[in-house]
PDB file as gemmi writes it, atoms N, CA and C in Angstrom:
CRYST1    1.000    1.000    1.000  90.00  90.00  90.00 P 1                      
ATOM      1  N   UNK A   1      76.117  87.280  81.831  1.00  0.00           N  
ATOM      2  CA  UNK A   1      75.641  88.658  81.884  1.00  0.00           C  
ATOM      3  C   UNK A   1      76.648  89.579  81.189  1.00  0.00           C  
ATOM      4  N   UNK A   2      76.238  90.425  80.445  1.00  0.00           N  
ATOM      5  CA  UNK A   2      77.017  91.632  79.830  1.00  0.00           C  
ATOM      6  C   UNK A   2      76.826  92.937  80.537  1.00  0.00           C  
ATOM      7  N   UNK A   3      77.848  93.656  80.567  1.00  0.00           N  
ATOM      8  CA  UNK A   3      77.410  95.041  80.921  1.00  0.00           C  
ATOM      9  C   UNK A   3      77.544  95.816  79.914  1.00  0.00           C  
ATOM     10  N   UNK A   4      76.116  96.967  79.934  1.00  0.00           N  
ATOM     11  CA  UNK A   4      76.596  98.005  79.310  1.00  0.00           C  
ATOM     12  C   UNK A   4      76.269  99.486  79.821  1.00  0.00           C  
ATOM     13  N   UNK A   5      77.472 100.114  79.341  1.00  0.00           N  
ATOM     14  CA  UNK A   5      77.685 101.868  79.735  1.00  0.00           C  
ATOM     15  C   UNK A   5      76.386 102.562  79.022  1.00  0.00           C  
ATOM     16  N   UNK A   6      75.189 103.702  79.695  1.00  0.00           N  
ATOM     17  CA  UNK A   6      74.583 104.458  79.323  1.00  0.00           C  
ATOM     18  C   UNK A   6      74.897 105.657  79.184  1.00  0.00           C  
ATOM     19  N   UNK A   7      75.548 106.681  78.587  1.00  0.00           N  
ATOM     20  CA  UNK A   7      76.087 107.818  78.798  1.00  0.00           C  
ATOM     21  C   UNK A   7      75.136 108.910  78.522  1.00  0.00           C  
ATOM     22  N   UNK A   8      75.217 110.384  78.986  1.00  0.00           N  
ATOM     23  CA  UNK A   8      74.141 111.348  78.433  1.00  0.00           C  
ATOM     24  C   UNK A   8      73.029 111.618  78.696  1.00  0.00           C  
ATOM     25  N   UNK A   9      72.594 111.035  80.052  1.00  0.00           N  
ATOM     26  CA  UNK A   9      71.003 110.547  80.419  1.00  0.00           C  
ATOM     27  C   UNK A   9      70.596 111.883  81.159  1.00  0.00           C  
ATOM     28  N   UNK A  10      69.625 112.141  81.212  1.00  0.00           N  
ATOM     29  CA  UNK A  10      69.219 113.689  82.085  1.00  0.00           C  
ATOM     30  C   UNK A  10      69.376 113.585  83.442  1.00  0.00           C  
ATOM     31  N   UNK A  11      69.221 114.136  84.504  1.00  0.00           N  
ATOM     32  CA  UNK A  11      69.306 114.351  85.867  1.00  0.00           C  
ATOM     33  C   UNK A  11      68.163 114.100  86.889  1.00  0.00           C  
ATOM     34  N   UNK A  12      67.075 114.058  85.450  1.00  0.00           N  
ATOM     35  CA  UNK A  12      66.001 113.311  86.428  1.00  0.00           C  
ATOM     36  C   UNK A  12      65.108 112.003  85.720  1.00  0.00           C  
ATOM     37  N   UNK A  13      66.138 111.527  85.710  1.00  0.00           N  
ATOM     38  CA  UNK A  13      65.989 110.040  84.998  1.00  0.00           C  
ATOM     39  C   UNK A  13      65.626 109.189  86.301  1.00  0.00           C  
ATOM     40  N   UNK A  14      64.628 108.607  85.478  1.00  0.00           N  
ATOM     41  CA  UNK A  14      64.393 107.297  86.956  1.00  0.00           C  
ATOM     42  C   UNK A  14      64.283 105.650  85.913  1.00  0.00           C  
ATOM     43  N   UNK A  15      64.919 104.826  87.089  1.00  0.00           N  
ATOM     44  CA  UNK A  15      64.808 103.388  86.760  1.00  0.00           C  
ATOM     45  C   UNK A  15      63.833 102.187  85.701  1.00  0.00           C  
ATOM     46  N   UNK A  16      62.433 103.494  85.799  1.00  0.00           N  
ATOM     47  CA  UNK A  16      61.792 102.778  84.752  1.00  0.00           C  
ATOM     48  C   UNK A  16      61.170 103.195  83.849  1.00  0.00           C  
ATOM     49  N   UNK A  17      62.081 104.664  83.583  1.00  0.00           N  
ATOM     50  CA  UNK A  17      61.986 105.008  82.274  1.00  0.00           C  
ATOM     51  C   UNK A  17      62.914 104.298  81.547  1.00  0.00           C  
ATOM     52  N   UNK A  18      64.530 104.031  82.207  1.00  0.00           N  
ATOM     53  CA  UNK A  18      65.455 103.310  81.279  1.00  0.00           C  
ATOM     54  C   UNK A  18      64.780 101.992  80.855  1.00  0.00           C  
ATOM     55  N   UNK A  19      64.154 101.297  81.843  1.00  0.00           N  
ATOM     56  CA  UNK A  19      63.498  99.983  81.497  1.00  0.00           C  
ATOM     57  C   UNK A  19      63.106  99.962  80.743  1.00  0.00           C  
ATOM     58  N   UNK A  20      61.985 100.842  80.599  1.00  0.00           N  
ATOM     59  CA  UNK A  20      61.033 100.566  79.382  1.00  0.00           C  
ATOM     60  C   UNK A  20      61.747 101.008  77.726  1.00  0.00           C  
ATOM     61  N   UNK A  21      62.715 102.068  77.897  1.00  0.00           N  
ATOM     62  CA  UNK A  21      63.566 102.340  77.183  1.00  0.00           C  
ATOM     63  C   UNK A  21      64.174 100.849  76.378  1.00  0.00           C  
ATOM     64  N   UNK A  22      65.329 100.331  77.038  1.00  0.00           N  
ATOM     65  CA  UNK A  22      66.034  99.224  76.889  1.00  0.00           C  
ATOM     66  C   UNK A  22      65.201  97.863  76.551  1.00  0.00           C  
ATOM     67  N   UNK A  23      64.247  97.696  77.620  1.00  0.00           N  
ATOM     68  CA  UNK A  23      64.112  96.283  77.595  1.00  0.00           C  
ATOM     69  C   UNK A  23      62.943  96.176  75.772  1.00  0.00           C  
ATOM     70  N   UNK A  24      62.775  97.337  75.819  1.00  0.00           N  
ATOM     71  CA  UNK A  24      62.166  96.827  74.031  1.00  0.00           C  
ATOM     72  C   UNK A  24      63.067  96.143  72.926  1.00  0.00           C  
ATOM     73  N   UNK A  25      64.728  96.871  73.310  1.00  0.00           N  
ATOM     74  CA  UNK A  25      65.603  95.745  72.791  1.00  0.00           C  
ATOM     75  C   UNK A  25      65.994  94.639  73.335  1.00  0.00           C  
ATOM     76  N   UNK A  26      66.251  93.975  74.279  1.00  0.00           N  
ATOM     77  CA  UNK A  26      66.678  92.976  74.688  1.00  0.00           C  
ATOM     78  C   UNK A  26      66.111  93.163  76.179  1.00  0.00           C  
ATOM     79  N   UNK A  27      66.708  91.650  77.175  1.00  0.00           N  
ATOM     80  CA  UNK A  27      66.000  91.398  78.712  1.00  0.00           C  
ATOM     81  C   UNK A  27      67.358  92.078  79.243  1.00  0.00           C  
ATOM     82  N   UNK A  28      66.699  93.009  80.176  1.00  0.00           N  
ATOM     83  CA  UNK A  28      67.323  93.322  81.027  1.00  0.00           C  
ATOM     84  C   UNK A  28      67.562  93.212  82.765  1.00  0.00           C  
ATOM     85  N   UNK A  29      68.589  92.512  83.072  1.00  0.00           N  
ATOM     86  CA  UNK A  29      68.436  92.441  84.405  1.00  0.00           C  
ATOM     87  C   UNK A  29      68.639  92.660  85.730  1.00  0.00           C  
ATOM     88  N   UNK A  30      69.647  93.831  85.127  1.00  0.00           N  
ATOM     89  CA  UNK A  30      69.760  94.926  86.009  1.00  0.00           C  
ATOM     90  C   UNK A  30      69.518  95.914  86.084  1.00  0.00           C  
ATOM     91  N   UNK A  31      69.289  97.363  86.781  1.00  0.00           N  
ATOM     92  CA  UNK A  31      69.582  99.109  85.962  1.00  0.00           C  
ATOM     93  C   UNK A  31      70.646  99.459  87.324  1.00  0.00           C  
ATOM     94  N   UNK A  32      71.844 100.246  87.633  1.00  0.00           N  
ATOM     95  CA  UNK A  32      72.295 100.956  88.326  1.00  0.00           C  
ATOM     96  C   UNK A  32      72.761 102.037  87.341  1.00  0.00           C  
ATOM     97  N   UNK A  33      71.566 103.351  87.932  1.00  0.00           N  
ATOM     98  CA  UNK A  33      71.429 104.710  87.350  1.00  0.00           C  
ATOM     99  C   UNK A  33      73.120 105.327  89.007  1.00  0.00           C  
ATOM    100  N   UNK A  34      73.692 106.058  88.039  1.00  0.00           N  
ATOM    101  CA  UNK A  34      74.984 106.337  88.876  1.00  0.00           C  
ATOM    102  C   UNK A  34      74.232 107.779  89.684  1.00  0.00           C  
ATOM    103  N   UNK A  35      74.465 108.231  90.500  1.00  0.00           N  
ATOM    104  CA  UNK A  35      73.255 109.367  91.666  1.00  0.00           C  
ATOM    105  C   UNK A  35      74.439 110.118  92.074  1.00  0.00           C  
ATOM    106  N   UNK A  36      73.922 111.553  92.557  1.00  0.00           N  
ATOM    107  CA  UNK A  36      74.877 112.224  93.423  1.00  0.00           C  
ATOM    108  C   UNK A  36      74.438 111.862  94.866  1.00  0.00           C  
ATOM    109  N   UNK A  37      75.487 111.814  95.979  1.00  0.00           N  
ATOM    110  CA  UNK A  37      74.750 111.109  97.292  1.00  0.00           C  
ATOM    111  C   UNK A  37      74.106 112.247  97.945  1.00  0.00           C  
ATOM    112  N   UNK A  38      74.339 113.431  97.424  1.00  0.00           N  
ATOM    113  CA  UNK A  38      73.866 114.976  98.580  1.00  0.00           C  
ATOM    114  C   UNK A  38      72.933 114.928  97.841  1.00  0.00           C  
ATOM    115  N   UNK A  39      72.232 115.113  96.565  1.00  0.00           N  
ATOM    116  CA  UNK A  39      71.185 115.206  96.004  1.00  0.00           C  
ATOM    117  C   UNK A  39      70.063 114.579  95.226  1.00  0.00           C  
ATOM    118  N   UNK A  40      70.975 113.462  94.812  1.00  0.00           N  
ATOM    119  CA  UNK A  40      69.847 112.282  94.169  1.00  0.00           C  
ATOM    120  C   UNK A  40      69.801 112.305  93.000  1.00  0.00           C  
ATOM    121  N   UNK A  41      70.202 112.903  91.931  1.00  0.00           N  
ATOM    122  CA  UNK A  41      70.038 113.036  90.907  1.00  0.00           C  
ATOM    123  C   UNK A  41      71.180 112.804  90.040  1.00  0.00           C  
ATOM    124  N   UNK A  42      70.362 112.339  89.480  1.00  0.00           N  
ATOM    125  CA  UNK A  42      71.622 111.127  87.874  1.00  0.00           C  
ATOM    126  C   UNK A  42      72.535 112.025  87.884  1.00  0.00           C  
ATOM    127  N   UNK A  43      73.987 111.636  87.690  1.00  0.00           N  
ATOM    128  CA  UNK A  43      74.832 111.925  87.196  1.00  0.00           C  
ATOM    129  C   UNK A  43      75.369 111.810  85.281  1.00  0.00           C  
ATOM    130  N   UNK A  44      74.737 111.095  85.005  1.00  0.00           N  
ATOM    131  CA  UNK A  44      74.539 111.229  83.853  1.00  0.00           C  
ATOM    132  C   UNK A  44      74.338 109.881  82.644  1.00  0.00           C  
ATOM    133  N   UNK A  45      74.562 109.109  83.718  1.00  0.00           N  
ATOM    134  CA  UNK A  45      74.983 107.956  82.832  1.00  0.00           C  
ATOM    135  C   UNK A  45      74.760 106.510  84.271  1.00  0.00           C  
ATOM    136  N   UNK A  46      74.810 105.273  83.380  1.00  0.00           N  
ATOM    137  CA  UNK A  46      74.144 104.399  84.265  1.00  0.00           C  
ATOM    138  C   UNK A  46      74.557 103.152  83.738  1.00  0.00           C  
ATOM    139  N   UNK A  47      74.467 101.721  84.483  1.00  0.00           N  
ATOM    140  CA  UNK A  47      74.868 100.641  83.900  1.00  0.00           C  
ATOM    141  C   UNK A  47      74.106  99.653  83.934  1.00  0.00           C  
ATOM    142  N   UNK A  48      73.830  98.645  83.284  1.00  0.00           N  
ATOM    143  CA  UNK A  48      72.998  97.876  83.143  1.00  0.00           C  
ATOM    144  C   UNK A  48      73.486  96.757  82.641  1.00  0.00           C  
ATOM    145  N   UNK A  49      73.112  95.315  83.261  1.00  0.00           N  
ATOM    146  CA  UNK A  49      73.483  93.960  83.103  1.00  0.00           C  
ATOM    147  C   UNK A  49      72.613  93.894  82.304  1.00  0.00           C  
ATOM    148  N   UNK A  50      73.149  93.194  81.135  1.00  0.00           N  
ATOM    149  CA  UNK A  50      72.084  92.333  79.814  1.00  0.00           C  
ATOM    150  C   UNK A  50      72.341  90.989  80.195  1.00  0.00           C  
ATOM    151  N   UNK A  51      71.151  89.913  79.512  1.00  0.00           N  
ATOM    152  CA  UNK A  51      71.231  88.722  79.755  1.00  0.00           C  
ATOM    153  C   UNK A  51      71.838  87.876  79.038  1.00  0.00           C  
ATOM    154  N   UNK A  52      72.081  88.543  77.790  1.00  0.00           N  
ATOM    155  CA  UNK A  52      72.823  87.507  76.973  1.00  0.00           C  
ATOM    156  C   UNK A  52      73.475  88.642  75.923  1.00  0.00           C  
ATOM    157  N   UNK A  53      74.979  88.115  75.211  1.00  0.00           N  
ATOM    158  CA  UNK A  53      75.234  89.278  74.394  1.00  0.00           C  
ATOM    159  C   UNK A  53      74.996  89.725  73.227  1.00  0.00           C  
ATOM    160  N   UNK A  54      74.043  88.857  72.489  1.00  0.00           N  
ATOM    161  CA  UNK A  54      73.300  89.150  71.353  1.00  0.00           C  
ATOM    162  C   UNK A  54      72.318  90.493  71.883  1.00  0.00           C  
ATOM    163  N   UNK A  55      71.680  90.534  73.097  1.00  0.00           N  
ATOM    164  CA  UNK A  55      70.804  91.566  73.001  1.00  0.00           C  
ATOM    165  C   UNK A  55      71.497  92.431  73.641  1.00  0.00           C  
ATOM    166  N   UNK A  56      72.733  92.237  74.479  1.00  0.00           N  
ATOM    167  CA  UNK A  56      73.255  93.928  74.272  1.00  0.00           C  
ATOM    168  C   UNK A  56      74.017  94.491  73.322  1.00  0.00           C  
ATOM    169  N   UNK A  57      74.050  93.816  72.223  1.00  0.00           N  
ATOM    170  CA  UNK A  57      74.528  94.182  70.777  1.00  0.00           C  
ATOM    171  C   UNK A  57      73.705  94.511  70.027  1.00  0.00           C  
ATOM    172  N   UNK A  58      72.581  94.082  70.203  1.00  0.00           N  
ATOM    173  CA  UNK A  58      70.644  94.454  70.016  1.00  0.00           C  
ATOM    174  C   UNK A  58      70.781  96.036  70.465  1.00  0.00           C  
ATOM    175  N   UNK A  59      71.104  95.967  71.891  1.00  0.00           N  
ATOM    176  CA  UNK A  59      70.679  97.418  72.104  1.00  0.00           C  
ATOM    177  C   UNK A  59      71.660  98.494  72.090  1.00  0.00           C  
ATOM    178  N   UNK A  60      73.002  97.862  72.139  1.00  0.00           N  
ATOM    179  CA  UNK A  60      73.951  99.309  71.775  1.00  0.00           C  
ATOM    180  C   UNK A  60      74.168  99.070  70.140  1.00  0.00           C  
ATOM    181  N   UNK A  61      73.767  98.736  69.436  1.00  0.00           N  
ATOM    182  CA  UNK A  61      73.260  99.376  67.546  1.00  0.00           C  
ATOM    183  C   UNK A  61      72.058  99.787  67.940  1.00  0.00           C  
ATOM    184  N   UNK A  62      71.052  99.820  68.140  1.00  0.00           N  
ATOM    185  CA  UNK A  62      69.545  99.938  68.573  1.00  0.00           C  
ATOM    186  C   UNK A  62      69.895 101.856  69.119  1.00  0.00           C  
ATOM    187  N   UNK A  63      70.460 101.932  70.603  1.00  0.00           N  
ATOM    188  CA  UNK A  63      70.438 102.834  70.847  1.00  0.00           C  
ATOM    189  C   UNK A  63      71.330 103.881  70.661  1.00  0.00           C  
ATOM    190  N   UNK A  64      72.884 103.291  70.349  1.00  0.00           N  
ATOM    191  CA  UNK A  64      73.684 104.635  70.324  1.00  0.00           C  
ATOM    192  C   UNK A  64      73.785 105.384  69.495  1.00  0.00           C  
ATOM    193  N   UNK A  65      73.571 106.916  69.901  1.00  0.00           N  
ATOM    194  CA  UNK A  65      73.709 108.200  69.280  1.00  0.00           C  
ATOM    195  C   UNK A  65      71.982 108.440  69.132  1.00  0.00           C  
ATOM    196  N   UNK A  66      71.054 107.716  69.954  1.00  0.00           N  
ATOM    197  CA  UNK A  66      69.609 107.896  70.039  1.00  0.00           C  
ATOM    198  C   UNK A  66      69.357 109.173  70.460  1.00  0.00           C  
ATOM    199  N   UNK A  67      68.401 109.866  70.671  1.00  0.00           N  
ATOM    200  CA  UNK A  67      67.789 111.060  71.341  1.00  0.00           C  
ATOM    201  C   UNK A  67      66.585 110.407  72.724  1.00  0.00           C  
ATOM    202  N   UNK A  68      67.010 110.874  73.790  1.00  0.00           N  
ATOM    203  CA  UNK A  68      66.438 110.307  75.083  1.00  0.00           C  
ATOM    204  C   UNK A  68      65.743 111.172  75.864  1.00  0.00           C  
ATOM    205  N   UNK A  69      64.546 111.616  76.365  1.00  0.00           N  
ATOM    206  CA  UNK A  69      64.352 112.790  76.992  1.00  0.00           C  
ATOM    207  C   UNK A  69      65.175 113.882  76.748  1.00  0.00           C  
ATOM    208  N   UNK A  70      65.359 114.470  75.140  1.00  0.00           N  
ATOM    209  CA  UNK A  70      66.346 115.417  74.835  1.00  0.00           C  
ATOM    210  C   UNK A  70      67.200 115.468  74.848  1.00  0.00           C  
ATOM    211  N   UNK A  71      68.041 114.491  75.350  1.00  0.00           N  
ATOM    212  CA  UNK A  71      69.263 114.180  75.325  1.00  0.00           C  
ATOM    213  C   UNK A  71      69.999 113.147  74.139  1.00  0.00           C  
ATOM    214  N   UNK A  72      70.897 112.957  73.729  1.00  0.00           N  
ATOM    215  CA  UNK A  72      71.985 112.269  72.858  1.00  0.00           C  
ATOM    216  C   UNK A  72      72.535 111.027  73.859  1.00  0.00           C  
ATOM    217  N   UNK A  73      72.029 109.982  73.857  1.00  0.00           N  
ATOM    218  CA  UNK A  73      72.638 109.243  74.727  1.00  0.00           C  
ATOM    219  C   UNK A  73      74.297 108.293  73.813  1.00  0.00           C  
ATOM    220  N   UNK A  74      74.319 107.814  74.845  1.00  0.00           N  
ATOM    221  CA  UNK A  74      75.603 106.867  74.387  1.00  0.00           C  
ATOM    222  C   UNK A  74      75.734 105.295  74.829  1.00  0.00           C  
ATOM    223  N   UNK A  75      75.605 104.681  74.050  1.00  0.00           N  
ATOM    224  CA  UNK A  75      75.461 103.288  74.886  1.00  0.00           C  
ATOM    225  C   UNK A  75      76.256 102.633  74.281  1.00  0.00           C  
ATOM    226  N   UNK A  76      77.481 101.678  74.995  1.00  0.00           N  
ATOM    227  CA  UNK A  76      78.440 100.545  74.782  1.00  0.00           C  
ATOM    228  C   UNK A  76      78.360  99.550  75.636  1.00  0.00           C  
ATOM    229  N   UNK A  77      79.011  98.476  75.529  1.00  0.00           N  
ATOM    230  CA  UNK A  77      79.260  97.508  75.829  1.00  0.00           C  
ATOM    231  C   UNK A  77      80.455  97.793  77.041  1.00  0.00           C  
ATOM    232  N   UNK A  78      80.454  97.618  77.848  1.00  0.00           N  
ATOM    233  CA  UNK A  78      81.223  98.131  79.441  1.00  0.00           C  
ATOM    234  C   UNK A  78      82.299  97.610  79.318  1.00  0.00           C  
ATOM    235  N   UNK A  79      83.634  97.865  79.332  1.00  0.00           N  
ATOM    236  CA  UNK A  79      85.213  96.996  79.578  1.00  0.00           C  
ATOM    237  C   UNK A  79      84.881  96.791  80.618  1.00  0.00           C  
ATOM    238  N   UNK A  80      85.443  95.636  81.184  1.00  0.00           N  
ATOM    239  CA  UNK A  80      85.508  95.215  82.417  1.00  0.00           C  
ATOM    240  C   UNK A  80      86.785  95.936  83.319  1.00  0.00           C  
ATOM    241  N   UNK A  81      87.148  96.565  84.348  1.00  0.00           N  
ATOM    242  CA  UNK A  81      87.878  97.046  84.959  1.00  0.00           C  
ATOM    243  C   UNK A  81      88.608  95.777  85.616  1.00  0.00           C  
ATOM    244  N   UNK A  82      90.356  95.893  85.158  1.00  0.00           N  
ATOM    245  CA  UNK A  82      91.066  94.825  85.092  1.00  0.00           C  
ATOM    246  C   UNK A  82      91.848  95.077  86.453  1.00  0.00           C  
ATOM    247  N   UNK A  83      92.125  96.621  86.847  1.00  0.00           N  
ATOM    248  CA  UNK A  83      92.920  96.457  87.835  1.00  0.00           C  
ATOM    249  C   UNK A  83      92.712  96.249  88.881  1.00  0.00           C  
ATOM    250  N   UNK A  84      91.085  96.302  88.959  1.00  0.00           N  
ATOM    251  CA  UNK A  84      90.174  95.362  90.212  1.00  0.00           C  
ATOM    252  C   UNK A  84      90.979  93.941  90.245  1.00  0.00           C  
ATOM    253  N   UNK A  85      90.639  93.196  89.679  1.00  0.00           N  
ATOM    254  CA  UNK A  85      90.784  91.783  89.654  1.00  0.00           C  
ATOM    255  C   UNK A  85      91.958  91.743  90.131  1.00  0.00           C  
ATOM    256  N   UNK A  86      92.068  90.334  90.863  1.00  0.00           N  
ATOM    257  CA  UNK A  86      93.471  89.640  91.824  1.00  0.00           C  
ATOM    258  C   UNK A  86      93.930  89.082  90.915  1.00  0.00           C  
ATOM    259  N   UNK A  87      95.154  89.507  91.267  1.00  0.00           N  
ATOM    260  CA  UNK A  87      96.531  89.076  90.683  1.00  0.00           C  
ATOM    261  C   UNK A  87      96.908  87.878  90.896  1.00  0.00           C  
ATOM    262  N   UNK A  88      97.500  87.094  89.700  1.00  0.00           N  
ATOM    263  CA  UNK A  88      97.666  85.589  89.905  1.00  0.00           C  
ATOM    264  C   UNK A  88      98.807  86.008  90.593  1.00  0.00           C  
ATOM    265  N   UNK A  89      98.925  84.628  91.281  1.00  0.00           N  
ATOM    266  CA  UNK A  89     100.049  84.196  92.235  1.00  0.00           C  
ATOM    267  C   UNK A  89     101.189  83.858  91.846  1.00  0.00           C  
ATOM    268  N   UNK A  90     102.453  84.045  92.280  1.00  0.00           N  
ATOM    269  CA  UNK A  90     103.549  83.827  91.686  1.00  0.00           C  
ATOM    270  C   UNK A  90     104.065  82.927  92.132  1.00  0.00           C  
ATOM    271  N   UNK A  91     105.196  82.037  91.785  1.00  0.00           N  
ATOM    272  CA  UNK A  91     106.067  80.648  92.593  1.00  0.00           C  
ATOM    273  C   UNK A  91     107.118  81.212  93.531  1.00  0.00           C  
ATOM    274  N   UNK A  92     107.041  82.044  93.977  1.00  0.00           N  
ATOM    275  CA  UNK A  92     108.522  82.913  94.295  1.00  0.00           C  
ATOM    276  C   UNK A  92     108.349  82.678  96.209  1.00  0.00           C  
ATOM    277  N   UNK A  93     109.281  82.139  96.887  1.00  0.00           N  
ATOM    278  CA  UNK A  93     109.181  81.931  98.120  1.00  0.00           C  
ATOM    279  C   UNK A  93     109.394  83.132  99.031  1.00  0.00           C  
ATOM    280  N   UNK A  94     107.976  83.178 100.172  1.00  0.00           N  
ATOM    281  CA  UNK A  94     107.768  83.679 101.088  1.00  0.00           C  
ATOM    282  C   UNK A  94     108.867  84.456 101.522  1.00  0.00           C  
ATOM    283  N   UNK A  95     108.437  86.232 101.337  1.00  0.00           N  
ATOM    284  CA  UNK A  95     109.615  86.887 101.751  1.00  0.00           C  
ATOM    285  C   UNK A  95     109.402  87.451 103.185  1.00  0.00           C  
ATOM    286  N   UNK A  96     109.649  87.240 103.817  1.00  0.00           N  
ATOM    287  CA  UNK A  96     109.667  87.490 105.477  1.00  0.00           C  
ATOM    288  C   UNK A  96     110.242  89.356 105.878  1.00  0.00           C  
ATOM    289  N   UNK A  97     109.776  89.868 106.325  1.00  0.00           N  
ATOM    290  CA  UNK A  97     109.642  91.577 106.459  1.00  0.00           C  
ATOM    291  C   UNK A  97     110.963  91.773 107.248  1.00  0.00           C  
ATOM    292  N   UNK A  98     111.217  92.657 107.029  1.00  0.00           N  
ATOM    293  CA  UNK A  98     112.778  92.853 107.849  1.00  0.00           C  
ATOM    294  C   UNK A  98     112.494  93.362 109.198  1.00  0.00           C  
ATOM    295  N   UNK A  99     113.227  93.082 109.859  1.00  0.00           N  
ATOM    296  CA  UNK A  99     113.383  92.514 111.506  1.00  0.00           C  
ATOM    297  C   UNK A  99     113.007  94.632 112.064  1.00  0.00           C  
ATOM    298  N   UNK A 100     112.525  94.931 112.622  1.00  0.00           N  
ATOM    299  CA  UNK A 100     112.425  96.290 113.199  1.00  0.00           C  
ATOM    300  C   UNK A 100     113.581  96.357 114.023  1.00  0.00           C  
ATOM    301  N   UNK A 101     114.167  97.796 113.917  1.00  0.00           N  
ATOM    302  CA  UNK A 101     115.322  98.661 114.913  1.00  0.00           C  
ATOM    303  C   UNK A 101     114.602  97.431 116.224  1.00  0.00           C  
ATOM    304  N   UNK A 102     115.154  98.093 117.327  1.00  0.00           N  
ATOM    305  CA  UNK A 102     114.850  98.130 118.959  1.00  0.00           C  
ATOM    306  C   UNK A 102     115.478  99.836 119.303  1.00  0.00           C  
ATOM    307  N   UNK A 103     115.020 100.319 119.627  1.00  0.00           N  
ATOM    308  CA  UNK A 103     115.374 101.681 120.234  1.00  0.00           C  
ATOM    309  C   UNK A 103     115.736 101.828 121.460  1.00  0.00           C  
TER     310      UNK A 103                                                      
END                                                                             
């Protein structure tokens, strides 16, 4: 699966307008449209799992710098966020926490 970034999308964008949008370029098999939680409405931009990366290279040449419900969208290929991911493990022996006062 690939991800890619939708940027620029209007505020009252719904799930299957992007569908029908996208999936004319390639299969898509996800949509998470990003929402405000007090009000519901797009924040502006949204992400979407592609199935393979030929077609999300299909659709970010296809769509970016398109015109979308009046809008200028933006679509890339998503970096993966690295500082999520666990940290390999090191060889370095078990450091034991220093002993607390007694008061």
């Amino acid at each position: 699966m690939v991800k890619i970034f939708i940027g620029g999308l209007p505020d009252n964008i719904q799930e299957m307008d992007l569908a029908i949008l996208v999936s004319l370029h390639g299969r898509v098999e996800t949509i998470k449209i990003v929402r405000d939680r007090a009000t519901g409405k797009c924040k502006g931009y949204a992400f979407l799992e592609i199935y393979s990366l030929p077609d999300a290279k299909n659709i970010v040449s296809t769509l970016n710098d398109e015109t979308f419900k009046g809008n200028v969208i933006t679509v890339k290929i998503s970096e993966e966020d690295t500082s999520k991911a666990p940290k390999p493990k090191t060889n370095q022996p078990f450091k034991s926490k220093r002993p607390r006062l007694q008061r």
